[in-house]
PADO-183335 format. One line per 8 residues: their letters; for each residue x, y, z of N, C-alpha, C. Coordinates in Angstrom, 2 decimals, decimal comma. Example, Ala and Ser with C-alpha at 12.3 -4.5 7.8 and 13.67 -1.06 7.14 Angstrom:
AS) 13,19 -5,69 7,80 12,30 -4,50 7,80 13,20 -3,30 7,80 ~ 12,85 -2,25 7,08 13,67 -1,06 7,14 12,90 0,03 7,87
***
This chain:
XXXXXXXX) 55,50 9,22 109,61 54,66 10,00 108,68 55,41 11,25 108,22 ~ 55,08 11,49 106,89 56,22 12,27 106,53 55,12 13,43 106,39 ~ 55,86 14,85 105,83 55,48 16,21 106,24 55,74 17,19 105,27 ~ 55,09 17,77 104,48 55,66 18,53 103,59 55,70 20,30 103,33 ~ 56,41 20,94 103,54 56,21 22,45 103,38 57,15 23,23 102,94 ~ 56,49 24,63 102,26 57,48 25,23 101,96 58,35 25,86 103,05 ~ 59,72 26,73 102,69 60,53 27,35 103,43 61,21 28,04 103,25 ~ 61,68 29,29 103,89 63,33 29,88 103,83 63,95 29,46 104,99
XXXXXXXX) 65,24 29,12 104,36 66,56 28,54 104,86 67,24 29,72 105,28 ~ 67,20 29,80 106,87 67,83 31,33 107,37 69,59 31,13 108,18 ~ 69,43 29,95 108,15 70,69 29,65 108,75 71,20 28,02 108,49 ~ 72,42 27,69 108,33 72,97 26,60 107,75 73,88 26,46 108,78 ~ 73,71 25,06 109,66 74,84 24,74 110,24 76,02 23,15 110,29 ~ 76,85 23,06 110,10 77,19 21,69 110,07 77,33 20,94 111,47 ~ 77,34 19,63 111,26 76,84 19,08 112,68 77,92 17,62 111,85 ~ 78,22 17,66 113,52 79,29 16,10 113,25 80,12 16,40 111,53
XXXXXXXX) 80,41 15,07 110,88 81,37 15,20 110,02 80,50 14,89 108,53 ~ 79,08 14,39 108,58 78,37 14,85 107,30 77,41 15,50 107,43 ~ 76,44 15,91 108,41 75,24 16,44 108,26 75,54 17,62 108,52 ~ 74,05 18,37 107,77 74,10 19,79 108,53 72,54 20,23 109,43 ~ 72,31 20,78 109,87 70,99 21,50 110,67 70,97 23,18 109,92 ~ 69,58 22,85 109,62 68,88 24,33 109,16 68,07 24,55 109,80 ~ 67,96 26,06 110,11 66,28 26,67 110,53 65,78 26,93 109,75 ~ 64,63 26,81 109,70 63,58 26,77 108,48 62,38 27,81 108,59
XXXXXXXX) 62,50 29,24 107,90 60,76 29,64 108,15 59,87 29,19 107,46 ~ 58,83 28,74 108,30 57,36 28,59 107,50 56,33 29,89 107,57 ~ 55,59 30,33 106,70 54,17 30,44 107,16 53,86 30,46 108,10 ~ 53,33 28,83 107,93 52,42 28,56 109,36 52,64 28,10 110,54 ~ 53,75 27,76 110,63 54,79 27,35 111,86 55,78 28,09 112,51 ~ 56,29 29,17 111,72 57,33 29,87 112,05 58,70 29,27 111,76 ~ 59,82 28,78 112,45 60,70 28,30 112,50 60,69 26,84 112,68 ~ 61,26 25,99 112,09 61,64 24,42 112,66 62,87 24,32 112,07
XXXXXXXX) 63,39 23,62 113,01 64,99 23,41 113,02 65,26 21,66 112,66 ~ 66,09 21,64 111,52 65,68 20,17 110,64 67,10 19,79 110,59 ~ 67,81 18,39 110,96 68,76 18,07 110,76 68,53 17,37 109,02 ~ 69,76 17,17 108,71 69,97 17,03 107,19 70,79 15,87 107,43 ~ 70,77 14,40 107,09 71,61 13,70 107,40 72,19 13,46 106,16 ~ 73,92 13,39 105,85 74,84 12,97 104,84 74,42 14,24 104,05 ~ 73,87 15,45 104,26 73,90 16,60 103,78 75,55 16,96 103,17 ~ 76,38 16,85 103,63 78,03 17,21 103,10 78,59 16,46 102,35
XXXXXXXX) 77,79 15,19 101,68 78,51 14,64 101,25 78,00 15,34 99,86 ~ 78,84 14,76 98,80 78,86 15,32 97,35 77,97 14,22 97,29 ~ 77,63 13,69 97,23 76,20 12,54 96,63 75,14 12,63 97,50 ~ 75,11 13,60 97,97 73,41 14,04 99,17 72,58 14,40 97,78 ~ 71,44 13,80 97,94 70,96 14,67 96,98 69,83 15,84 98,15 ~ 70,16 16,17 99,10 69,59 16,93 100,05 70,55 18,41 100,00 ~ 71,64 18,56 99,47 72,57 18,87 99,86 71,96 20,55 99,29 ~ 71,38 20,38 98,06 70,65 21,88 97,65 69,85 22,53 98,52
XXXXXXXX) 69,20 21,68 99,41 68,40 22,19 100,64 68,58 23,18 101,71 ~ 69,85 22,74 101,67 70,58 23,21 102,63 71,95 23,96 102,54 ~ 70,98 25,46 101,97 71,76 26,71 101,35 71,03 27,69 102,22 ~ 71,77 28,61 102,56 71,00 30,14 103,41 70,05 30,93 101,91 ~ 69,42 31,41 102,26 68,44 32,08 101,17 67,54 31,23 100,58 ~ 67,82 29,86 100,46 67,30 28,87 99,69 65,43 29,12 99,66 ~ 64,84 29,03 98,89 63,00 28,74 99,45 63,20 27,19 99,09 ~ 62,48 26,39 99,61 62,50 25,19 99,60 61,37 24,46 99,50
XXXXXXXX) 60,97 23,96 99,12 59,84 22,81 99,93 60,44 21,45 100,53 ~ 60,07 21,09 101,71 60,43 20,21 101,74 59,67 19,20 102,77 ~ 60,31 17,65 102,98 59,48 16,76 102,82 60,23 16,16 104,75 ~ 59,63 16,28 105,82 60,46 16,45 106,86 59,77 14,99 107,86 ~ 60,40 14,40 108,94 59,49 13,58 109,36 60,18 13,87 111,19 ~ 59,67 13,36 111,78 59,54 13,70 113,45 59,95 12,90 114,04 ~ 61,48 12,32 114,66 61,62 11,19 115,69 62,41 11,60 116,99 ~ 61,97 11,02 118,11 62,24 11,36 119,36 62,55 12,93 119,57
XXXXXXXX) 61,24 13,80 119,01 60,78 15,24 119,17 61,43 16,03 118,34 ~ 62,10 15,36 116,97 63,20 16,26 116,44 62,52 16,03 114,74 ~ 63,04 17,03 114,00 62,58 17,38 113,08 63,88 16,62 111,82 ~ 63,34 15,69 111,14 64,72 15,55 109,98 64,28 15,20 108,56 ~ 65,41 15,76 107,94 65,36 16,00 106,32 65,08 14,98 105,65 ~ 64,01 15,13 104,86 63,83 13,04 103,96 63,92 13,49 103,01 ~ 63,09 14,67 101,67 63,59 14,87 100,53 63,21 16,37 100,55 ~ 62,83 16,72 99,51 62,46 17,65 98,59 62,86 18,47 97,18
XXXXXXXX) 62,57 19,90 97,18 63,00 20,59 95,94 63,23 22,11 96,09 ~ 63,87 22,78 95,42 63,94 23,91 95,65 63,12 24,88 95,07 ~ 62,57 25,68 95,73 61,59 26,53 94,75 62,29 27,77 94,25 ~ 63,21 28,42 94,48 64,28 29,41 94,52 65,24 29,42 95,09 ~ 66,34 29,78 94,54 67,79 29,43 95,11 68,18 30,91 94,92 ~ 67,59 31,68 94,46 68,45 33,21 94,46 70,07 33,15 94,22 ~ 69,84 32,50 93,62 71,89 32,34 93,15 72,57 33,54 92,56 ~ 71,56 34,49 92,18 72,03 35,80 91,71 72,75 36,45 93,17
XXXXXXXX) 72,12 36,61 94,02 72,73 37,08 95,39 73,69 37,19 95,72 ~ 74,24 35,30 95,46 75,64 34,81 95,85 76,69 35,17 94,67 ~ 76,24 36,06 93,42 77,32 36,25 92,83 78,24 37,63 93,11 ~ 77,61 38,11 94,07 78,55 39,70 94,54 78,49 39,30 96,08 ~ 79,67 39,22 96,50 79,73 39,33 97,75 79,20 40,17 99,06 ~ 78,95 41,67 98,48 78,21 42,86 99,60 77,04 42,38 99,44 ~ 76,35 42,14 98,25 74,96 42,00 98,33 74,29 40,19 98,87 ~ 75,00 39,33 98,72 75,52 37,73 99,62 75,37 38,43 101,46
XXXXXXXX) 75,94 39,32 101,56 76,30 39,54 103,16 75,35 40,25 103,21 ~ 74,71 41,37 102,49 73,31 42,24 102,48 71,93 40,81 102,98 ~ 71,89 40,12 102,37 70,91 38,94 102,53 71,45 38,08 103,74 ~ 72,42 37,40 103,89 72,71 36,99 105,00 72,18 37,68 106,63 ~ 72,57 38,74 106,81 72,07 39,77 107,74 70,48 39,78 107,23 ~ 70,13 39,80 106,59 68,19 39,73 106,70 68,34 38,58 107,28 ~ 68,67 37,72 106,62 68,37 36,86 106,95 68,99 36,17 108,76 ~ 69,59 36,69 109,34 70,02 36,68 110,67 68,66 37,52 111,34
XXXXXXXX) 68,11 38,49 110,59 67,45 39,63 111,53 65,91 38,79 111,95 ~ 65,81 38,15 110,79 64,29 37,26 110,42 64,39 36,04 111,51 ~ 65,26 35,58 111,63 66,09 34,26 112,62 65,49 34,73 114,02 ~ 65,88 36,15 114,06 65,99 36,61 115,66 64,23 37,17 115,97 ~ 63,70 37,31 114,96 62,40 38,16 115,12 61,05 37,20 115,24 ~ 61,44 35,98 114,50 60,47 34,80 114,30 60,69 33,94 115,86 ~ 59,63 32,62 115,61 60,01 32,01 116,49 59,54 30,16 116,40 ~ 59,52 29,45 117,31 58,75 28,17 116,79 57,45 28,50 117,18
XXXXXXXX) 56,55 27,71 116,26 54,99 27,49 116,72 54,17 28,71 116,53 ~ 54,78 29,82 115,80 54,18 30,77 115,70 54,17 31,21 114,22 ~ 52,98 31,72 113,98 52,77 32,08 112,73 53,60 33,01 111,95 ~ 54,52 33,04 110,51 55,22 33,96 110,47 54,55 34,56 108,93 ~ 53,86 34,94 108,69 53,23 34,90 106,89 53,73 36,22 106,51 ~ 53,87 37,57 107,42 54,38 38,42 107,09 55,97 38,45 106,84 ~ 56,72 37,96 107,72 57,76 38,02 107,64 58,82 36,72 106,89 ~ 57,72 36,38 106,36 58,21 35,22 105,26 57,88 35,76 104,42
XXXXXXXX) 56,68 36,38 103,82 56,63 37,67 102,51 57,69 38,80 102,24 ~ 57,56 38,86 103,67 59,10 40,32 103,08 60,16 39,98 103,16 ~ 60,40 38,64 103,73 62,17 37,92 103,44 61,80 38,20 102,60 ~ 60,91 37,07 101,51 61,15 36,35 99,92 61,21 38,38 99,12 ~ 60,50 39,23 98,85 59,96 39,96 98,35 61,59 40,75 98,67 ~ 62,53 40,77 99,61 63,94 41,53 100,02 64,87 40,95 99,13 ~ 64,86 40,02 99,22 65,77 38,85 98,68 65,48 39,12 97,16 ~ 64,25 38,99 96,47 63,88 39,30 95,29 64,10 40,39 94,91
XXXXXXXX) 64,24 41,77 95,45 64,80 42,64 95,11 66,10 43,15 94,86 ~ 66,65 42,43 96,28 68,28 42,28 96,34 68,94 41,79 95,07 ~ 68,37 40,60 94,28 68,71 39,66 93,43 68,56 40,58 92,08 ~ 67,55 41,21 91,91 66,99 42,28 91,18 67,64 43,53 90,45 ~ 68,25 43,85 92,18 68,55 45,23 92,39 67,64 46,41 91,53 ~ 66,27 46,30 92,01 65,00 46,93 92,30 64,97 48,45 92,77 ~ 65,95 47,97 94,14 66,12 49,87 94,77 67,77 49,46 95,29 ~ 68,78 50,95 95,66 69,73 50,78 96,07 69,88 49,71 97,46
XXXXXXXX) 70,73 49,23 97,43 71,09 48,10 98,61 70,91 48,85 100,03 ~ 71,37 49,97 100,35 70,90 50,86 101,56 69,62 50,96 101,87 ~ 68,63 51,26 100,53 67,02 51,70 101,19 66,72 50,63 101,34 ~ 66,86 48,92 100,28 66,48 47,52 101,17 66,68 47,16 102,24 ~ 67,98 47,51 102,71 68,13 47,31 103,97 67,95 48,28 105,14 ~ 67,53 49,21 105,17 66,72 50,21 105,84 64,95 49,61 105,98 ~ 64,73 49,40 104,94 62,94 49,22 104,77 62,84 48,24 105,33 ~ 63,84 47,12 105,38 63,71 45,68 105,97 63,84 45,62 107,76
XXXXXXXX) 64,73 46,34 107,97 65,31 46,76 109,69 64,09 47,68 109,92 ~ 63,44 48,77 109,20 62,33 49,43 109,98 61,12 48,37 109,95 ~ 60,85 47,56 108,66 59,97 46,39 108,53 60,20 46,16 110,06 ~ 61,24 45,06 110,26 61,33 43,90 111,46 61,31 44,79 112,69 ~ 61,65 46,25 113,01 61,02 46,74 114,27 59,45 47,18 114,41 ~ 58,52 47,28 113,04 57,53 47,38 113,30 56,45 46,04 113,37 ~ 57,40 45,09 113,12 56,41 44,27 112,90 56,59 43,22 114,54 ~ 58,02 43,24 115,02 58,46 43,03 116,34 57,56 44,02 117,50
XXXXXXXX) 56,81 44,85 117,19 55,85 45,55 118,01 56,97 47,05 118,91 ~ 57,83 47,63 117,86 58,96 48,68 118,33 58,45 49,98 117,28 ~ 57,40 49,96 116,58 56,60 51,02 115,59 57,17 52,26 116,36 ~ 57,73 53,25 115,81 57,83 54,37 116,63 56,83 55,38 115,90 ~ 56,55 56,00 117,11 55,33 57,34 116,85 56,06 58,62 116,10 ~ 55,67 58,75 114,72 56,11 59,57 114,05 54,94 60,52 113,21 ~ 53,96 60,64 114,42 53,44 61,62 114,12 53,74 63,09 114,00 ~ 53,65 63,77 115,95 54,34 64,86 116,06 55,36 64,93 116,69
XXXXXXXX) 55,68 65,58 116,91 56,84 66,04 118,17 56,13 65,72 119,46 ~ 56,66 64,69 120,33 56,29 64,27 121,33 56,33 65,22 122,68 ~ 56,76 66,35 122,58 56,86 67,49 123,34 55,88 68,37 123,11 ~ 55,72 69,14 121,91 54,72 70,29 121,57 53,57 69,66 120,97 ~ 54,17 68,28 120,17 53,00 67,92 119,54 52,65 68,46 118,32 ~ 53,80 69,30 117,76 53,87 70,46 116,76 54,12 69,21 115,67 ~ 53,90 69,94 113,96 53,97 68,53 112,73 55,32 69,71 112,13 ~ 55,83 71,28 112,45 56,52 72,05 112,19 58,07 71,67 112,11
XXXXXXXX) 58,18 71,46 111,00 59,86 70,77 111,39 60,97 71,54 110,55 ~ 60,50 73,10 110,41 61,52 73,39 109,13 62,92 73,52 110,29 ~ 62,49 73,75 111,27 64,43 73,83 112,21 65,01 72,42 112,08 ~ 64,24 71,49 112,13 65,09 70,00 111,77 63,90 69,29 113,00 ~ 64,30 68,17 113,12 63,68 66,99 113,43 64,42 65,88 114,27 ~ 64,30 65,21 115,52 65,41 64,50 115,81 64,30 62,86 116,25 ~ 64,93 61,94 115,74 64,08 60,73 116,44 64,72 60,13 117,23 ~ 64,16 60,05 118,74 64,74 59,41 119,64 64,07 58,14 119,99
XXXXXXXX) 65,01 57,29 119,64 65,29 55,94 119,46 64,94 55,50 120,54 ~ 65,44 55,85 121,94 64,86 54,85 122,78 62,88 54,88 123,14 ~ 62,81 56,18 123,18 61,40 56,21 123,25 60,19 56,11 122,19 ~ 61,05 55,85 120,67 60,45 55,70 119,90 59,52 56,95 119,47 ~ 59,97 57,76 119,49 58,98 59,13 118,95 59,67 60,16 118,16 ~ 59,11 61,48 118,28 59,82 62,67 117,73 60,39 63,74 118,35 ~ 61,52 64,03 117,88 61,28 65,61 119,01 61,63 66,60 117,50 ~ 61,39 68,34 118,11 61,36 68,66 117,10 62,74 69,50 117,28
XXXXXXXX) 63,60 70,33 116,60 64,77 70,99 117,29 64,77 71,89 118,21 ~ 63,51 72,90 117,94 63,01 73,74 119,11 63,23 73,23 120,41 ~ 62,42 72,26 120,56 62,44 71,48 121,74 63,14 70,86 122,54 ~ 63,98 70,47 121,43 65,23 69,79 122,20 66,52 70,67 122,73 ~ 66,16 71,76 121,83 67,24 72,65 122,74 66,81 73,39 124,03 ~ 65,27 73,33 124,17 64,87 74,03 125,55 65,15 72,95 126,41 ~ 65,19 71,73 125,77 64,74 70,41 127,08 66,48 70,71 127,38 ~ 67,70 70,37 126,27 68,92 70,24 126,92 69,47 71,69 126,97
XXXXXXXX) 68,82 72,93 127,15 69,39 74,11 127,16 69,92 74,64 126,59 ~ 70,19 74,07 125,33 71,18 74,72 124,44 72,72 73,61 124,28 ~ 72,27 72,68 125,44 73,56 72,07 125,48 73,10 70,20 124,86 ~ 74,67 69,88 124,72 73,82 68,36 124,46 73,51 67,71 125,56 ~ 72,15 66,81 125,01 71,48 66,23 126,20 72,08 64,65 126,89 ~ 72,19 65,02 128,40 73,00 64,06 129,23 72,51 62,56 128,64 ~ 73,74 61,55 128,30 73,44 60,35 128,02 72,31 59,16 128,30 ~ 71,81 59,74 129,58 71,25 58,83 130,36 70,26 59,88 130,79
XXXXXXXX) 68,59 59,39 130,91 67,47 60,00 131,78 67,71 59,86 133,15 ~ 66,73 59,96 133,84 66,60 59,35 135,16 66,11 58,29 135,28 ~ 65,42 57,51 134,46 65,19 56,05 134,44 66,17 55,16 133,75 ~ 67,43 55,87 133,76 69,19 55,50 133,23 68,36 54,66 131,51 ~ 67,51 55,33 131,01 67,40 54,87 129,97 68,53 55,88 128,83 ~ 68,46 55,24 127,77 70,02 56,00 127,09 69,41 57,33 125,98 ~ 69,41 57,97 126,38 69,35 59,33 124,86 70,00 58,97 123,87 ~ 68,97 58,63 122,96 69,76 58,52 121,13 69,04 58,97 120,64
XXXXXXXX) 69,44 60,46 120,07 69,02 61,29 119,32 69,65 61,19 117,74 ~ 68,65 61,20 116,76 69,31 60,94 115,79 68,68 61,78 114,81 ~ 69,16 62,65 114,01 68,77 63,63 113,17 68,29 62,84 112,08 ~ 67,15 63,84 111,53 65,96 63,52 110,32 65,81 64,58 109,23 ~ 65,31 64,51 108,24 65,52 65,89 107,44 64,14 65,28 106,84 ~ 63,05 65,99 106,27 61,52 65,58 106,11 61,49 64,58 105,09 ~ 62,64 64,52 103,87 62,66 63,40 103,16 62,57 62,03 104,22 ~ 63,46 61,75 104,90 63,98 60,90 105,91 62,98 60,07 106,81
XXXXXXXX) 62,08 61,34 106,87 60,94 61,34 107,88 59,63 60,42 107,43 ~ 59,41 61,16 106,06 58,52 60,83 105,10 58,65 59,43 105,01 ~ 59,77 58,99 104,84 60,40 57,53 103,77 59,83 56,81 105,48 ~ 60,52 56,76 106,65 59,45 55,79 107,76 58,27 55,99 107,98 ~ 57,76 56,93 107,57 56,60 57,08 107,61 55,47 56,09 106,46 ~ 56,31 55,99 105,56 55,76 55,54 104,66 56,13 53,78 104,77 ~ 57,20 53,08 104,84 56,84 51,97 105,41 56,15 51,23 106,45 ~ 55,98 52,56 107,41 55,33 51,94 108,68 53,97 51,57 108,17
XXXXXXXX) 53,71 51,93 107,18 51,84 52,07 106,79 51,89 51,20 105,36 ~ 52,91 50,84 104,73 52,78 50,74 103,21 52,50 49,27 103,08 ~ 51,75 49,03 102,46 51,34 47,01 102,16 52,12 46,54 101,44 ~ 52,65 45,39 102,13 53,84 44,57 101,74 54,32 44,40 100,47 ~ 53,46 44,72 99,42 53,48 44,25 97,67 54,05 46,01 97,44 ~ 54,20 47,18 98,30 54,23 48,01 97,82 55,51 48,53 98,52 ~ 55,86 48,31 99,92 56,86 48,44 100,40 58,07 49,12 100,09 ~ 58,50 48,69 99,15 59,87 49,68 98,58 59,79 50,56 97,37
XXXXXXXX) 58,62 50,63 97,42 57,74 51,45 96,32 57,77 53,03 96,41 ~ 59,04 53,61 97,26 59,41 54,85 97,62 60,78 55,25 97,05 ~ 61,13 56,78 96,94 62,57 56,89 96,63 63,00 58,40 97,82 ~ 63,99 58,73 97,95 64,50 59,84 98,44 65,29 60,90 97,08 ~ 65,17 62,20 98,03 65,88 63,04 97,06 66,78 63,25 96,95 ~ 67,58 62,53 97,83 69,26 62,99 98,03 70,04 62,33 98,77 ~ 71,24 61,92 98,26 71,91 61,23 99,24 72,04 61,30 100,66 ~ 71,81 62,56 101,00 72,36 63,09 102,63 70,37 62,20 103,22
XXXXXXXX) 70,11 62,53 102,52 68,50 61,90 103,50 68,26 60,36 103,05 ~ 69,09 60,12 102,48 69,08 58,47 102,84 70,17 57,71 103,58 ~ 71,00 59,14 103,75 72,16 58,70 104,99 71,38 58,42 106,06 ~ 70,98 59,63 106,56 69,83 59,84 107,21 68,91 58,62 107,84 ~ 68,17 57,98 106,74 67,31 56,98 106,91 68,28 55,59 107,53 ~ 69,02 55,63 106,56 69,86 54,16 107,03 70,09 54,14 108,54 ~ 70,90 55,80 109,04 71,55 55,17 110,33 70,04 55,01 111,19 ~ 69,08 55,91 111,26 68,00 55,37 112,06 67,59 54,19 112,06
XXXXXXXX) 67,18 53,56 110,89 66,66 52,19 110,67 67,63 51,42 111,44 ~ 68,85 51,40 111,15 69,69 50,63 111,79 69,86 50,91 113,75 ~ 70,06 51,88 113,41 69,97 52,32 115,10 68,81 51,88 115,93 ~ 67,65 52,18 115,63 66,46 52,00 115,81 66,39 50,33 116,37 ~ 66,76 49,54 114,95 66,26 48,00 115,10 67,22 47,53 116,29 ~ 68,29 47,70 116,08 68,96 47,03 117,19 69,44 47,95 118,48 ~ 68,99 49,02 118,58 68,63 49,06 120,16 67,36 48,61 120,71 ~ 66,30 48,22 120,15 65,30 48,21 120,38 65,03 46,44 120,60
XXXXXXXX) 65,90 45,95 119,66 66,20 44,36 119,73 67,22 43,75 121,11 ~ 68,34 45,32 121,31 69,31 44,83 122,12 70,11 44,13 122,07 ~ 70,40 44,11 120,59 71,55 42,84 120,00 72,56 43,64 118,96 ~ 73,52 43,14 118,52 74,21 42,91 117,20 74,43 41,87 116,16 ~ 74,58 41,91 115,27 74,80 41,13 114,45 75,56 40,64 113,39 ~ 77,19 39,61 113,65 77,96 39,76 113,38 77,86 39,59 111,45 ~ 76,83 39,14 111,40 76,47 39,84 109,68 76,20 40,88 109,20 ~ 76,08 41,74 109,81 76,34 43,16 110,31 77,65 43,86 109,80
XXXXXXXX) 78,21 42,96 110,38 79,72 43,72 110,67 80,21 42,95 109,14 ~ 80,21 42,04 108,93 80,52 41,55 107,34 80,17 42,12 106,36 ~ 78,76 42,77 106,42 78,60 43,40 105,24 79,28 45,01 105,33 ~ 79,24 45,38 106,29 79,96 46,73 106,11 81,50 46,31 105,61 ~ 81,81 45,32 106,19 83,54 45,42 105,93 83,86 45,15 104,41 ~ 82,98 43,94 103,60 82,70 43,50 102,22 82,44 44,86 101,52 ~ 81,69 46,21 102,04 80,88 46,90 101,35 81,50 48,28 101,39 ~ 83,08 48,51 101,80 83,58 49,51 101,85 84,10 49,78 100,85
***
């Protein structure tokens, strides 16, 4: 019995000497992992399927517990993406981050909206390539259940930030500068707590502040619907977002490292 649904294609792998295996997000399933048989050959007509970024629908059937490719169509191919290489490796890395955040058997409707809606912007170029990929990495830590408290200063509790602002990453909160110089004396604060958890302090400037503040709360259709005033506070934003998601994930991601090297 055959099976039909839509998808993003988050990862493409080849298997033996014609097929390939994709993970697939759904909706309503989350991930399924679909072999593609004679996928490599130049006469597959499957072979469009099985592109990274791809949305797909497709037509899948179930033998001895495994998921495999029978037909379908593409609903978007974002081929604009693949014509600049930084912004190809900009989507790739979402698309690695979405891989790691989803799962099987579980519902993914949010994070299949803000792939497609990233990707569409990317393709677009809607907002600079930095704040997409900032909004997307603070997206996938708030929606991974890593929301950091950016109310007050987790010390005084103060909203006063004209001395500066620092967000510490491992605990997910605020401190304010006051504070942090009474807590480390004036000096910088030792690497490690006493629960050998790691101090990452990372400076904020209220633009900076504002801009996570505002995705943590903003509805998905509106999401990148923000700008900053200045380059230095969207420096700012990037390294947190980035810092943030993957200490908090505990990983790297060697699409990661491609797009910076493509993007220098």
């Amino acid at each position: 019995m055959r099976k039909a649904c839509d998808g993003l294609v988050l990862r493409v792998t080849d298997v033996g000497d014609h097929d390939r295996s994709i993970v697939l997000l759904t909706a309503d399933e989350g991930k399924l992992y679909i072999t593609a048989k004679g996928a490599r050959s130049v006469k597959s007509k499957v072979a469009s399927l099985c592109r990274i970024c791809a949305y797909v629908n497709v037509e899948t059937y179930e033998k001895n517990g495994h998921h495999w490719l029978a037909a379908g169509s593409v609903n978007n191919a974002f081929f604009g993406i693949s014509e600049d290489l930084s912004t190809f490796a900009l989507a790739s890395y979402i698309m690695q981050i979405a891989d790691e955040i989803t799962g099987e058997d579980l519902p993914a409707h949010d994070v299949m909206r803000m792939s497609l809606n990233t990707l569409y912007a990317l393709e677009n170029g809607l907002k600079p390539p930095e704040q997409i990929k900032a909004t997307y990495e603070l997206f996938a830590a708030n929606v991974s259940g890593f929301t950091p408290d950016l109310s007050t200063c987790s010390v005084c509790d103060c909203e006063n930030y004209a001395n500066g602002i620092w967000l510490d990453v491992m605990n997910g909160s605020l401190i304010c500068a006051d504070c942090q110089k009474k807590r480390g004396g004036g000096l910088p604060m030792p690497e490690t707590d006493e629960f050998q958890t790691k101090n990452i302090l990372l400076p904020l400037d209220s633009s900076a502040l504002e801009a996570m503040r505002y995705v943590a709360s903003a509805p998905l259709q509106r999401i990148f619907a923000f700008g900053l005033s200045n380059e230095k506070s969207m420096s700012l934003l990037c390294r947190a977002a980035e810092n943030y998601l993957l200490h908090h994930l505990e990983r790297d991601f060697n699409t990661l490292h491609f797009y910076k090297n493509v993007s220098k």
